[in-house]
N, C-alpha and C positions, 0 to 999 in steps of 0.2 A: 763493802765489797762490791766490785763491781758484779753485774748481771751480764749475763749470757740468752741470749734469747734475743729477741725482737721489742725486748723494751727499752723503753727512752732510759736515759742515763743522765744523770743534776752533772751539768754540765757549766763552767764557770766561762764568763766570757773575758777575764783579766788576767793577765797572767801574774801571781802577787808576787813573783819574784821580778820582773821586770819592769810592772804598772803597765805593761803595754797588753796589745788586744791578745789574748793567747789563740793560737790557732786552731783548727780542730784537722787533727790528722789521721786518715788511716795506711796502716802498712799489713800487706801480706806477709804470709809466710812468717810467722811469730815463733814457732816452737822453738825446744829449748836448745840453748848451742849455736844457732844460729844469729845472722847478721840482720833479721827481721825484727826478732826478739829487744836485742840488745840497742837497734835504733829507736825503739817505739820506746824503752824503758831512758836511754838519753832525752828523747824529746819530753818526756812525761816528768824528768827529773826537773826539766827547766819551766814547768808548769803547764804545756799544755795540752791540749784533750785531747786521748789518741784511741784511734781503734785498732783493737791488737787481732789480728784476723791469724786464722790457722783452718785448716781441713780437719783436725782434729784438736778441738779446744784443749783436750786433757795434757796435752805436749808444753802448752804457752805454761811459761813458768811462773810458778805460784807467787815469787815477789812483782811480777808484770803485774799478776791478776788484783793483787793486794791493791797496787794505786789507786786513789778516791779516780781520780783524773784519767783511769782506765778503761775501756770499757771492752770486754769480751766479745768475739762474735766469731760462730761460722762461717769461716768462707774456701769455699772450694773452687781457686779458679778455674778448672777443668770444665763444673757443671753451670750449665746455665741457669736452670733453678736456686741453685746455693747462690751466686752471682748476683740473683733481683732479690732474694733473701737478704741479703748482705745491706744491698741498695735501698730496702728498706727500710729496714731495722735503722739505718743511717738520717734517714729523712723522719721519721719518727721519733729520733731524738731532739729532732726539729732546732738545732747550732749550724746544720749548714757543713758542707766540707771546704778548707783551705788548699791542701794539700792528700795528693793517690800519691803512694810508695808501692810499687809492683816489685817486690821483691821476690815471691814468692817463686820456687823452680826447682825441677827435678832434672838428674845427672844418667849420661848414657853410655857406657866408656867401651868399645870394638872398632876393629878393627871395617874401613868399608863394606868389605867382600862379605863380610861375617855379620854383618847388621841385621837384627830381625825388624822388617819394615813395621810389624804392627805394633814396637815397641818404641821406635821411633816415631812413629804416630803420634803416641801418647804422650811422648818428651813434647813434641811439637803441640799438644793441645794445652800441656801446662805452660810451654814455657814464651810463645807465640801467640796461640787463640784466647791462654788466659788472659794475657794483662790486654789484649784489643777488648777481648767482653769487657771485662772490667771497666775498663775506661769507657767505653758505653754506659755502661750502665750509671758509673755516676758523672759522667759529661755535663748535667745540666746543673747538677749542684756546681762543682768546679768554673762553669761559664758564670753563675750567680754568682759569685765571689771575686773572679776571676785569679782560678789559684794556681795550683801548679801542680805537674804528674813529673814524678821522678821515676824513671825505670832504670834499675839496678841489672850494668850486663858483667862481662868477663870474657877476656879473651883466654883461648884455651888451646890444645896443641895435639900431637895427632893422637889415631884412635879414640878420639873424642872429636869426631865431625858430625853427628847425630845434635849435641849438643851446641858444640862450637857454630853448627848454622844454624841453630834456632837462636844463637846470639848475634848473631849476624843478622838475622833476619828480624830481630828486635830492634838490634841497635837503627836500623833503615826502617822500619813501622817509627819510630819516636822520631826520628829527625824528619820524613816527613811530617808526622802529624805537631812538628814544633810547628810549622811554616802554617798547615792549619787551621792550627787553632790559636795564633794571632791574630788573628782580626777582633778573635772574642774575647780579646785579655787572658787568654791562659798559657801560664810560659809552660815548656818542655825542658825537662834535662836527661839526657842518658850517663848514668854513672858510671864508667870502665873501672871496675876493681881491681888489686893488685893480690897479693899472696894472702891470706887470712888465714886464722887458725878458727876452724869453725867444726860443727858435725857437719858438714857437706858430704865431705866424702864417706862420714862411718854411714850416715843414710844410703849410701849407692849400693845396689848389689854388688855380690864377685863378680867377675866377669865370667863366661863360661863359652870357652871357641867350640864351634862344632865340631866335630872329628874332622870335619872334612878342609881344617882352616889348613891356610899356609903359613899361621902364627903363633900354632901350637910351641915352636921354638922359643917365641917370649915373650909368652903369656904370665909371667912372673916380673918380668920387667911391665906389662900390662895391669896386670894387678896395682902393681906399688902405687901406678900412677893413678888408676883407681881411686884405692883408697888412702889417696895423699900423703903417700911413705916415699916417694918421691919428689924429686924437683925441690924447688925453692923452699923453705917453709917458712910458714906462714908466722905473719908480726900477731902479735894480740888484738884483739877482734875491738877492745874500747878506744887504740888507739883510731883504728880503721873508722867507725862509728863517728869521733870527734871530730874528724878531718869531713865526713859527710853531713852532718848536721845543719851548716849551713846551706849546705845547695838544698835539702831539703826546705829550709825557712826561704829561701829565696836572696838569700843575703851573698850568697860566690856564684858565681858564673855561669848564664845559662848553655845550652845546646850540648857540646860532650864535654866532659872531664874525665878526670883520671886522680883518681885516689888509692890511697893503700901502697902498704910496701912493693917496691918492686914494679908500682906502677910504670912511673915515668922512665927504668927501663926498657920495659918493653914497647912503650912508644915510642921510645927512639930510638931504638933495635929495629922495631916494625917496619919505621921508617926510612932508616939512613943505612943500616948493614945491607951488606950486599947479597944478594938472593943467597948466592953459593954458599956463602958463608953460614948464613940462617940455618939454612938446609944441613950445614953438616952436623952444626949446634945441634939442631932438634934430633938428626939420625942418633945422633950419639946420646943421648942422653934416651931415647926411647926405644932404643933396642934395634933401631933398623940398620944399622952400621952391622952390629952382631950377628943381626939375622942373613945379610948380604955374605959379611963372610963365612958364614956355615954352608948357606947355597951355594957358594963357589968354591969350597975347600969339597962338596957332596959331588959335584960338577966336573971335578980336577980325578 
């Protein structure tokens, strides 16, 4: 069984399904349900050494924890103590790291005007300042190897601008520090997800408008999109996982991609539809169409 804690982990340097060097990986955000979980337990199926990170270990699922080739660890990227902890416990197992999976991140769904700043704060320290500590902290193992940092983003849609620019503001941290941390041999990839069927959203709170919003009228349409009763749904989470496996090992394409159902619509919606168009797409489908005509039928 794997250990939890700060000790070293029998760690194999072969991967005996392929004869080739197995890597040593770690991925945030592990718990169960999740697309952290389920990358660390693909990469672990094909032999190699991974660390299964989570803020609360008890969440990472018991068939993860089971893996000889597993090994358990604390990590909270919020804190920075949990963070040198982590980076520890890593360098103590003394395999080195090939590959940082920043997957890890928390979800914020309101409307702008209705935003509470100090909870968007904390979106922004999980989902922003965590995977930059992070990558500090293990930056010199990854230069020693010269491995690679995959961060996991997601394009997302309104009432979700809390979030949607802390993904923004990820995706532009990774593509510069692709540029770098080239000189030192360590590639960068940013991963654009598409629809997944994952716990993402049952982990989000309700949303809750203050009395004082102007979107009390649909706040229900708010909600669904919340908690992902809305919009596209989502493919199966192992397909999603299979199609990212390699840009983790380093074997598909560095700098951004796009995976997952639904992906490659929306980057070429993103890119080629015409503003107006976009724009009526998203009103309608999030409730702003609805809410305009109630204003103006209240107005009339």
């Amino acid at each position: 069984m794997p250990r939890e804690s700060q000790e070293s982990c029998s760690l194999v340097h072969v991967n005996p399904r392929s004869g080739k060097m197995a890597k040593t990986i770690l991925v945030t955000g592990c718990s169960a349900g999740g697309i952290g979980a389920a990358l660390a337990q693909a990469l672990a199926a094909q032999g190699h050494n991974v660390f299964a990170t989570a803020r609360n270990t008890s969440k990472i699922p018991p068939e993860l924890r089971a893996l000889s080739n597993v090994s358990v660890l604390a990590l909270d990227v919020s804190s920075a103590s949990s963070v040198a902890d982590a980076a520890k416990a890593v360098r103590e197992a003394g395999k080195g790291l090939d590959v940082l999976v920043n997957n890890a991140g928390i979800g914020y769904t309101m409307p702008v005007l209705d935003i509470d700043v100090d909870k968007a704060k904390r979106l922004y320290e999980a989902n922003v300042w965590g995977p930059i500590r992070t990558i500090q902290a293990f930056s010199d193992l990854l230069m020693a190897s010269k491995g690679r940092i995959v961060n996991v983003s997601i394009l997302t849609t309104p009432t979700s601008a809390s979030y949607a620019s802390s993904k923004a503001a990820l995706n532009s941290v990774s593509e510069t520090l692709r540029l770098e941390l080239s000189p030192f041999g360590v590639s960068v990839v940013t991963v654009n997800l598409g629809t997944v069927a994952t716990s993402f959203h049952a982990n989000e709170p309700t949303p809750e408008l203050p009395p004082t919003s102007h979107y009390t009228g649909i706040l229900d349409t708010i909600t669904k999109w919340a908690k992902g009763e809305a919009g596209p749904k989502g493919g199966p989470i192992k397909d999603l996982v299979n199609s990212v496996v390699p840009d983790v090992l380093g074997e598909g394409t560095g700098g951004v991609v796009w995976r997952g159902p639904n992906s490659g619509a929306v980057r070429f919606l993103s890119r080629w539809m015409p503003v107006w168009l976009l724009d009526m797409m998203m009103s309608n489908d999030q409730g702003l169409d609805e809410l305009s005509k109630a204003l103006k039928a209240k107005s009339d």
